[in-house]
C-alpha positions as a printed NumPy array, in Angstrom:
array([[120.279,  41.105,  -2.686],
       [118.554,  41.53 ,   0.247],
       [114.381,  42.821,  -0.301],
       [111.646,  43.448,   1.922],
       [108.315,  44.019,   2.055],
       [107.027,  46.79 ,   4.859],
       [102.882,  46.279,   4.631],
       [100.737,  48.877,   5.856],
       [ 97.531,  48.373,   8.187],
       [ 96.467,  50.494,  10.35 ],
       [100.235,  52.651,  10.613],
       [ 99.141,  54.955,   7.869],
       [102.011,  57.146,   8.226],
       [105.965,  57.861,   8.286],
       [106.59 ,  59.291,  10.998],
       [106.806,  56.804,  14.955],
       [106.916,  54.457,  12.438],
       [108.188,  51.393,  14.269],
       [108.045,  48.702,  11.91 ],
       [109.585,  50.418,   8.913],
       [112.302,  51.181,  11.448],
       [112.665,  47.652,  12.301],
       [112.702,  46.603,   8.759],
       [115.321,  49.193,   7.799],
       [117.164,  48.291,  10.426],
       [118.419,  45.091,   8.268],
       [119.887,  47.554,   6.049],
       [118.033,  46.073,   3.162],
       [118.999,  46.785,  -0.823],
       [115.243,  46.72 ,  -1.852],
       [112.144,  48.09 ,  -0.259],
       [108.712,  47.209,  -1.268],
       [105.721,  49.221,   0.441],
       [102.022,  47.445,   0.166],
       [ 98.771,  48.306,   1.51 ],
       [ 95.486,  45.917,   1.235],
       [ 92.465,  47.746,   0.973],
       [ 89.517,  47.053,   3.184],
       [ 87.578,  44.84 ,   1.183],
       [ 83.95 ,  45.567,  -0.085],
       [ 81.174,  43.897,  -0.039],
       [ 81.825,  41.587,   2.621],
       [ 78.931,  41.128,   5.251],
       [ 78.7  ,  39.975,   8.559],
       [ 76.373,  37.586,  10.192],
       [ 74.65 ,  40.792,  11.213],
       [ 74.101,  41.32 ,   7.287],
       [ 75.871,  44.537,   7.872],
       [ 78.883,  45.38 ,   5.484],
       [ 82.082,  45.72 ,   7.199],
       [ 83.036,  48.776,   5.814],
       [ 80.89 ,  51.464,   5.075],
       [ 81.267,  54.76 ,   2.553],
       [ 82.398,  57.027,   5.311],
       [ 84.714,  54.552,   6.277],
       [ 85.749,  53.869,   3.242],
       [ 86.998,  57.498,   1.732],
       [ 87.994,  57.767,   4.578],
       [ 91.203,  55.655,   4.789],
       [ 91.368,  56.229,   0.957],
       [ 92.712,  59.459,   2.141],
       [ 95.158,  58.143,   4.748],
       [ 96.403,  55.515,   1.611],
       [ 96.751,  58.539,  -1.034],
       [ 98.808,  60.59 ,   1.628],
       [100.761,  58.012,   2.37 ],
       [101.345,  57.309,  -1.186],
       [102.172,  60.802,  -1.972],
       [104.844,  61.097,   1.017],
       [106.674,  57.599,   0.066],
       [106.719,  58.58 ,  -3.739],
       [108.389,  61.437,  -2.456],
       [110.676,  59.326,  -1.09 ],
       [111.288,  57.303,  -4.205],
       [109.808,  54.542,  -2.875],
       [106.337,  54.33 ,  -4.015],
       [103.346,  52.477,  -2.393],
       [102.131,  49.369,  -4.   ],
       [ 98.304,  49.159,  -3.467],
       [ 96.326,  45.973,  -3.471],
       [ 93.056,  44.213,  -3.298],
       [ 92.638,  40.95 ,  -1.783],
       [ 93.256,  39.139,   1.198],
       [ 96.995,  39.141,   2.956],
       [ 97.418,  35.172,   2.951],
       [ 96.459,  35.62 ,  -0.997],
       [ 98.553,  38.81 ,  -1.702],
       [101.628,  38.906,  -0.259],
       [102.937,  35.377,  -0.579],
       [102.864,  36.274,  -4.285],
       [104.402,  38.784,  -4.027],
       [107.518,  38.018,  -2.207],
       [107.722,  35.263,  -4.376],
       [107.276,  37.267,  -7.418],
       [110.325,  39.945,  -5.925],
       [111.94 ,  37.414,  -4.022],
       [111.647,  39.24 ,  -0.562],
       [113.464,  37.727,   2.251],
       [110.552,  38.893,   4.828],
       [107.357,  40.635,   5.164],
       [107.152,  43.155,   7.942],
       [104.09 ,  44.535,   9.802],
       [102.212,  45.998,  12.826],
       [101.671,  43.144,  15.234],
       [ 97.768,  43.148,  16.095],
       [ 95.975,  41.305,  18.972],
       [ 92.265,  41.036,  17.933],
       [ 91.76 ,  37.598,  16.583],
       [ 90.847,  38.075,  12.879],
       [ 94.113,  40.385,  12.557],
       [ 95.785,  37.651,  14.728],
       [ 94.172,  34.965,  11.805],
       [ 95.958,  36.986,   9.137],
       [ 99.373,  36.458,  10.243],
       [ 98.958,  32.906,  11.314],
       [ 98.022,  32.788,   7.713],
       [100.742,  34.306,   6.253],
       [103.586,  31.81 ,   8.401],
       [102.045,  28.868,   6.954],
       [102.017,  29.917,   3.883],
       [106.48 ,  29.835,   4.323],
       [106.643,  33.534,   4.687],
       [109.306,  35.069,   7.144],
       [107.264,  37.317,   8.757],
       [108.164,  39.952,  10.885],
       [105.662,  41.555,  13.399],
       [106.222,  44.906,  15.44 ],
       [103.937,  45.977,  18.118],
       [103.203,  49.32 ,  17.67 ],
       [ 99.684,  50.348,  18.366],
       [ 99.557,  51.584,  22.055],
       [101.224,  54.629,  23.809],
       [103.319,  52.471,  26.515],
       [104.737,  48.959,  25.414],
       [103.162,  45.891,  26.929],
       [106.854,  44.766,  27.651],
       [107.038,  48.111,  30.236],
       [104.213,  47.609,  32.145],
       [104.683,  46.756,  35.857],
       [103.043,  43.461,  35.184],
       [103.101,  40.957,  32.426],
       [ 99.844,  41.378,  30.459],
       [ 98.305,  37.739,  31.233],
       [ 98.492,  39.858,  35.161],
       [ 97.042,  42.594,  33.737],
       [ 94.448,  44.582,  36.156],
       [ 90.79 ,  43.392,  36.023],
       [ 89.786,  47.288,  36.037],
       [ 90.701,  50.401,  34.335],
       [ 91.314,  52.377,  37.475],
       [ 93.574,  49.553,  39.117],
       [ 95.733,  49.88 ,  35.92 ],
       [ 96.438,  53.613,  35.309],
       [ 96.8  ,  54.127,  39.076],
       [ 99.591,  51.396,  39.084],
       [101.271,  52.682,  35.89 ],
       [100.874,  56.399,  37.386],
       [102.417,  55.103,  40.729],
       [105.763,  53.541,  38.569],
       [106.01 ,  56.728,  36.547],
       [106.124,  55.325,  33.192],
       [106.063,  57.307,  30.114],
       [105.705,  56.208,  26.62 ],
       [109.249,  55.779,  24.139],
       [110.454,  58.552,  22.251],
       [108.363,  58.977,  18.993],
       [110.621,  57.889,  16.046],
       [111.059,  60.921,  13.327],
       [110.182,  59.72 ,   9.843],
       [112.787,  58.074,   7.593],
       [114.89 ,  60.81 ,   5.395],
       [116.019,  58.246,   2.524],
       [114.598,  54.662,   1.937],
       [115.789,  51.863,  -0.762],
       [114.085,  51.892,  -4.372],
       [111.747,  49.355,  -5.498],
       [112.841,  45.712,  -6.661],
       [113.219,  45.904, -10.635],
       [110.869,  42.712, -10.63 ],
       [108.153,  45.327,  -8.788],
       [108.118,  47.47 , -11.784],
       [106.546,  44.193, -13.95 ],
       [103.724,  43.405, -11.604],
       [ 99.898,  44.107, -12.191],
       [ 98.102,  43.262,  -9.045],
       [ 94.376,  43.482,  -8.731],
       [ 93.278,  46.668,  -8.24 ],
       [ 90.987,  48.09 ,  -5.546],
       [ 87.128,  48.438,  -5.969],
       [ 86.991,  52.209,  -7.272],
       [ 85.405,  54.667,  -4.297],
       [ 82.037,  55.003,  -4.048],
       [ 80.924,  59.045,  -4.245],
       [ 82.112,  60.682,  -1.574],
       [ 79.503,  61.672,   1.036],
       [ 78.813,  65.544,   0.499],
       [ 80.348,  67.728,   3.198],
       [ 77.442,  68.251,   6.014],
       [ 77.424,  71.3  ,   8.02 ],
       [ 76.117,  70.15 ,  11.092],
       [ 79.129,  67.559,  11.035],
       [ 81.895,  67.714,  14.229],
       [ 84.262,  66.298,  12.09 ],
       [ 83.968,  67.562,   8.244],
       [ 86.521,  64.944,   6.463],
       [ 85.303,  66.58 ,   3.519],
       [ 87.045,  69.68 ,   4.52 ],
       [ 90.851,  69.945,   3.866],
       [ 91.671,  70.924,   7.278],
       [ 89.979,  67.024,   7.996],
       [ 91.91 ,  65.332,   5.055],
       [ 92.403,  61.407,   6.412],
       [ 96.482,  61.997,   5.975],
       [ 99.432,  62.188,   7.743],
       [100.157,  66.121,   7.165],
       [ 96.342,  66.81 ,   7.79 ],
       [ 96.533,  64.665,  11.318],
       [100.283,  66.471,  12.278],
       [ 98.276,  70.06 ,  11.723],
       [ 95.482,  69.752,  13.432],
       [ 97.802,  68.432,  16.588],
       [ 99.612,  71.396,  15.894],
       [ 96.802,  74.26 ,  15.843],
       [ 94.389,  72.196,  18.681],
       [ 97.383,  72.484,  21.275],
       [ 98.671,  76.31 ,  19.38 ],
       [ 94.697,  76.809,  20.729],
       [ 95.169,  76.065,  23.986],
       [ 92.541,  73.479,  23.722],
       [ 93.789,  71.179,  25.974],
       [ 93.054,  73.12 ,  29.101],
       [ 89.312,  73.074,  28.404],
       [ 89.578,  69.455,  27.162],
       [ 87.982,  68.076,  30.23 ],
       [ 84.834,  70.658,  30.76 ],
       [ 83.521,  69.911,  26.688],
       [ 84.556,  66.703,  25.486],
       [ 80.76 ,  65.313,  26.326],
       [ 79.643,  68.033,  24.391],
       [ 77.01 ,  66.193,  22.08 ],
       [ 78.769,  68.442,  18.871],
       [ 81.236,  71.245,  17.943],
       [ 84.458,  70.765,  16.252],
       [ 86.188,  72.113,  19.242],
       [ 84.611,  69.986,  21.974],
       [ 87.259,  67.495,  22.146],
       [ 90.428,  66.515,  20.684],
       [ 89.227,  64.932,  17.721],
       [ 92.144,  62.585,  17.298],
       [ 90.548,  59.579,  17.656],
       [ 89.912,  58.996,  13.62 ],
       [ 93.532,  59.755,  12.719],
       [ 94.276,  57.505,  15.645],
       [ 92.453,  55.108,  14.121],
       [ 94.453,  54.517,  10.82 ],
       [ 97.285,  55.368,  12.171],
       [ 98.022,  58.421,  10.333],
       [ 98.813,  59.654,  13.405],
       [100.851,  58.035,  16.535],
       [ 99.729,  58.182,  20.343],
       [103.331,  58.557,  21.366],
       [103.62 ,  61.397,  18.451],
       [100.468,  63.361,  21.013],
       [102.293,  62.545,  23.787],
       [105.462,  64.266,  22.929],
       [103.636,  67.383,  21.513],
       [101.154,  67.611,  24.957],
       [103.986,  67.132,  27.255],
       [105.824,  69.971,  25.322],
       [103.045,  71.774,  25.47 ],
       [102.519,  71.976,  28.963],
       [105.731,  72.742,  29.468],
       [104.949,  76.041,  28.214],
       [101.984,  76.583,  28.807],
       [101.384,  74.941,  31.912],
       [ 99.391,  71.254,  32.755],
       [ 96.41 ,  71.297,  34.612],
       [ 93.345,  68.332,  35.01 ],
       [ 92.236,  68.912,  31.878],
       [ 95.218,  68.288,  29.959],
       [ 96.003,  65.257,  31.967],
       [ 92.482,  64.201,  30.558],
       [ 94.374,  63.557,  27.416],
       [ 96.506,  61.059,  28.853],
       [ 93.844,  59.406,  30.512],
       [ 91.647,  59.028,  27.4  ],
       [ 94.74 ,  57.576,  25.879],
       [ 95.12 ,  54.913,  28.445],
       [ 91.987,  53.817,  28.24 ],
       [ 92.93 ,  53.43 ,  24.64 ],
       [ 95.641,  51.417,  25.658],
       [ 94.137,  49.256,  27.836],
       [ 91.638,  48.315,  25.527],
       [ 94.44 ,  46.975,  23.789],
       [ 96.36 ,  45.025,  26.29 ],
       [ 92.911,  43.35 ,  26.979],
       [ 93.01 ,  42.046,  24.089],
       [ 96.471,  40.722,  24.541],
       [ 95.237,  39.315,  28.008],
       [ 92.152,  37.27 ,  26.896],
       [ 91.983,  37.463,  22.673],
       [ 89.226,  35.589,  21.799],
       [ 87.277,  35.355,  25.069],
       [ 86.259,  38.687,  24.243],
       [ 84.803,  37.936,  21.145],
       [ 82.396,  35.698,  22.727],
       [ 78.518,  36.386,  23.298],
       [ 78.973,  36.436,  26.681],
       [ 82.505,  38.258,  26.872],
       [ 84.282,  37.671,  29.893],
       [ 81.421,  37.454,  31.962],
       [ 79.037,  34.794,  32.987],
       [ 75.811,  35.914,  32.301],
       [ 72.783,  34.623,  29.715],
       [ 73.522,  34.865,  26.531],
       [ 72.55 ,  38.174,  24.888],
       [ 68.958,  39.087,  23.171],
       [ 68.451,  40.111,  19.608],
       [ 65.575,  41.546,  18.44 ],
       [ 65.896,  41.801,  14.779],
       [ 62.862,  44.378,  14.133],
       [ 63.92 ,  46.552,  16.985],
       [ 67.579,  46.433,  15.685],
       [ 66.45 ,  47.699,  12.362],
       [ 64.953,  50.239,  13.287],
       [ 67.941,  51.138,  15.456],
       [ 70.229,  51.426,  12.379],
       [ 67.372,  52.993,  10.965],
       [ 67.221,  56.096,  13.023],
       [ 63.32 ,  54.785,  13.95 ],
       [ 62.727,  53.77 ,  17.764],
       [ 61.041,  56.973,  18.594],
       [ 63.546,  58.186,  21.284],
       [ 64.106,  61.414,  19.961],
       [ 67.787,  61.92 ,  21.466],
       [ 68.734,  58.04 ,  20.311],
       [ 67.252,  59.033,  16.633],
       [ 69.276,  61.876,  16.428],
       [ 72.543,  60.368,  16.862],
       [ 71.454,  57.646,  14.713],
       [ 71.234,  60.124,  11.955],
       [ 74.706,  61.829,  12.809],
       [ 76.007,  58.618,  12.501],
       [ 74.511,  57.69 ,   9.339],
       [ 75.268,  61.145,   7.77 ],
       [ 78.483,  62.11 ,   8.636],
       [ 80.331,  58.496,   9.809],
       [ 81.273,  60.195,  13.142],
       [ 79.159,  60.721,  16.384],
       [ 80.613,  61.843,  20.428],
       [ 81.933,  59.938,  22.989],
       [ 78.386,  60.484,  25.152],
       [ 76.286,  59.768,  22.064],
       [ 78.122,  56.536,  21.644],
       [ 77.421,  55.482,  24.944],
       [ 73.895,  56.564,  24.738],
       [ 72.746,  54.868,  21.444],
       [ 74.644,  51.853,  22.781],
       [ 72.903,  51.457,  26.169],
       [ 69.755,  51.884,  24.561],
       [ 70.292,  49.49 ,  22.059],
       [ 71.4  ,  46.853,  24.748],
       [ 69.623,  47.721,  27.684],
       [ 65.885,  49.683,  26.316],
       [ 65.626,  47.095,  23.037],
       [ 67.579,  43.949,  24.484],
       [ 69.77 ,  44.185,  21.412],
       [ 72.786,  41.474,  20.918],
       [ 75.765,  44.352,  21.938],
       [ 77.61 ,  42.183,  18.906],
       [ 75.072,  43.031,  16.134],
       [ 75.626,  46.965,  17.769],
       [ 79.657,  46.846,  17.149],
       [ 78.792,  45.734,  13.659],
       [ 77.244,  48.506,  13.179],
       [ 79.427,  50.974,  14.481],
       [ 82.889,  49.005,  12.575],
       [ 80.702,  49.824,   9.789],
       [ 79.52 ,  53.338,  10.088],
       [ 82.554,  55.034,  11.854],
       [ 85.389,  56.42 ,  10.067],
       [ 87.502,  56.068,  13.371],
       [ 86.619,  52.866,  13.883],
       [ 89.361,  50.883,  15.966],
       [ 88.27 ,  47.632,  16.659],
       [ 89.983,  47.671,  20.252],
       [ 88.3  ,  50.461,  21.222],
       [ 84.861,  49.598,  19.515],
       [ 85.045,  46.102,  20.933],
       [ 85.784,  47.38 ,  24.136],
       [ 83.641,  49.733,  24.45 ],
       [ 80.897,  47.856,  23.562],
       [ 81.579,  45.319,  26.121],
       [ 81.828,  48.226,  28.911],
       [ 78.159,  49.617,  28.092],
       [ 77.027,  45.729,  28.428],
       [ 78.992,  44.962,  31.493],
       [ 80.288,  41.52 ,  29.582],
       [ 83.858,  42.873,  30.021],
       [ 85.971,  44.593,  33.241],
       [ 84.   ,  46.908,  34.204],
       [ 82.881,  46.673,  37.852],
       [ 79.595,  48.323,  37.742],
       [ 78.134,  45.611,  35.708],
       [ 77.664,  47.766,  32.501],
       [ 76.363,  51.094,  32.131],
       [ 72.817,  51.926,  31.316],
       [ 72.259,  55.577,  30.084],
       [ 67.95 ,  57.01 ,  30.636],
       [ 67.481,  59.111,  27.427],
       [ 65.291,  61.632,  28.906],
       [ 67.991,  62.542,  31.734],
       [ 70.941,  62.834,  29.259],
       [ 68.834,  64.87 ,  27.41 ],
       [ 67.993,  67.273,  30.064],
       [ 71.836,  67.333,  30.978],
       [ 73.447,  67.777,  27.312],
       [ 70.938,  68.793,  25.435],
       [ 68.17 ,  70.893,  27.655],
       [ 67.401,  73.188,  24.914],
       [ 66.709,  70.264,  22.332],
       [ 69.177,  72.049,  19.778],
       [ 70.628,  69.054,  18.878],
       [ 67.478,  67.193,  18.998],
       [ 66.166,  69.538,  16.262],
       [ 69.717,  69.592,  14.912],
       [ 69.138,  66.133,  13.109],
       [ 65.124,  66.101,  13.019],
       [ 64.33 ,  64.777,  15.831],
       [ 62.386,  67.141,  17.22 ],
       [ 60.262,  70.088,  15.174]])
């Protein structure tokens, strides 16, 4: 009898769901569907947790929906604590799966997991799946990839590629193994409360409309492009707030609840229809970017985790007090405070805001940009550690960027996006 085991990471959903495609593919007799949770507790060198309560209920949602949607499928999810290389060698044992299938991931502690799993005799099977075009049909190999972000899109504009057909989501799938129906893995730490719903939040997850699932992440697709929203993407999404003032993706993005080449399909539709103009091409762009971030990390890996990323410059700073008081919403720049306290409160903050807390940390305090990703993998519910890592090493020019880094004065992108000191006052920053 042939068994699998499909394990969920950050592919929270059915539907462009590559590797439980692949693994069906092998027609197999028995199906066994396992998610890890994010472990709690654990803390970084920082002495930061890794994962955070907004973070936290926040993929619990993405797990229940999934669960929901594959016991509908009478196949239910299997959820587990504990690490992969401890987990699911026991379990194929314990079933007798002939392989373990999964996303294929390129940072290095994702990267660790698998290695882990191989030497511990398991047949694993990894799909990438993560980015809107495939590494395999870019115009280079990846280890050529361009040294800048402009260099790249322009050359994958030029051959005119466009991402694979998103895959619908399975109809059927095989029951359980009987031996399944005996085990008692460790269960996950129980939630912590869930945050109350804030008001002045851009992204309520609290409200249904923000649920962390698949059906919540396929509607608001649905009524942001039934909106029209896309053709004023470009001219708000620096906005410092509002639901509206972007797209709003990025944290179903980030557990995969929802698939880049799924928004793809739906935008290009859309403009069919409606019409494309530079602000719904904005979409695409932000989505390379996402990509590229990704195919970085396939290009250099570990490099990037280094204190002095890819560049050659002193190593970085850390002032510990200053740091603090960073996290803690307490340097006494009023617009850096304030998104400190978004952050804090709600587990989501802008695009702009991001950059700005960032370059202040880095460039104002002489933070360790490290210790500042931390703290953002913790706080953020759409944390993506491509992106974050990426990111990170944009604002402190230790990456590709050509400018050296980017360093963001406080007072003039207050004047700019917030001259009326609304959102200053919004989150106490100002009386």
């Amino acid at each position: 009898m042939n068994t699998v085991i499909v394990w969920f990471r950050n592919d929270l959903r059915l539907h462009d769901a590559r590797v439980l495609h692949a693994a069906l593919a092998r027609r197999p007799d028995r199906l066994l569907p396992v998610v890890l949770h994010l472990p709690t507790g654990t803390v970084t060198r920082w002495g930061i947790p890794r994962v955070g309560r907004h973070r936290q209920h926040w993929r619990g949602a993405a797990v229940r929906a999934l669960a929901t949607q594959l016991s509908a499928l009478g196949c239910p999810l299997l959820e587990c604590a504990g690490s992969p290389a401890e987990v699911l060698p026991a379990l194929a044992r314990a079933v007798g799966a002939d392989s373990v299938w999964c996303e294929a991931h390129a940072a290095p502690e994702e990267g660790d997991e698998e290695a882990a799993l191989r030497a511990a005799g398991l047949d694993l099977q990894v799909v990438w799946q993560g980015s809107l075009l495939a590494p395999e049909h870019l115009p280079w190999p990846v280890a050529r990839l361009p040294a800048h972000f402009t260099a790249f899109r322009q050359a994958v504009e030029a051959a005119g590629l466009e991402p694979a057909a998103a895959l619908p989501a399975p109809m059927a799938l095989p029951p359980w193994p009987e031996a399944a129906r005996d085990l008692h893995p460790a269960a996950p730490a129980p939630l912590t409360e869930q945050p109350a719903n804030d008001p002045r939040s851009a992204f309520p997850y609290a409200e249904p409309a923000f649920d962390g699932g698949e059906p919540a992440a396929r509607a608001h697709l649905a009524q942001y492009l039934a909106r029209r929203l896309p053709h004023t993407y470009k001219a708000t999404r620096n906005a410092l707030q509002g639901i509206d003032s972007s797209s709003k993706f990025s944290p179903w993005l980030a557990t995969g609840a929802l698939s880049p080449r799924w928004i793809m399909a739906e935008l290009r539709r859309f403009e069919a229809k409606a019409g494309a103009n530079e602000s719904s091409y904005w979409l695409w762009f932000e989505l390379l970017w996402r990509d590229y971030f990704r195919f970085l990390h396939l290009q250099h890996g570990r490099r990037l985790y280094r204190a002095r990323g890819l560049a050659d410059q002193p190593l970085p700073p850390q002032n510990a007090d200053a740091f603090a008081g960073w996290c803690a919403s307490e340097t006494g720049e009023p617009l850096v405070d304030a998104g400190m306290r978004e952050l804090a409160a709600t587990g989501y903050l802008s695009n702009r805001m991001r950059q700005i807390v960032a370059s202040y940390l880095i460039h104002d305090l002489g933070g360790d940009w490290r210790a500042g990703a931390a703290w953002f993998e913790a706080q953020l519910i759409d944390y993506d550690v491509y992106s974050n890592h990426g990111n990170w090493l944009y604002i402190a020019g230790r990456g590709t960027d050509p400018r050296g880094g980017r360093r963001f004065n406080p007072a003039k992108q207050a004047e700019t996006y917030d001259p009326d000191g609304y959102y200053r006052r919004q989150w106490g920053s100002l009386p």
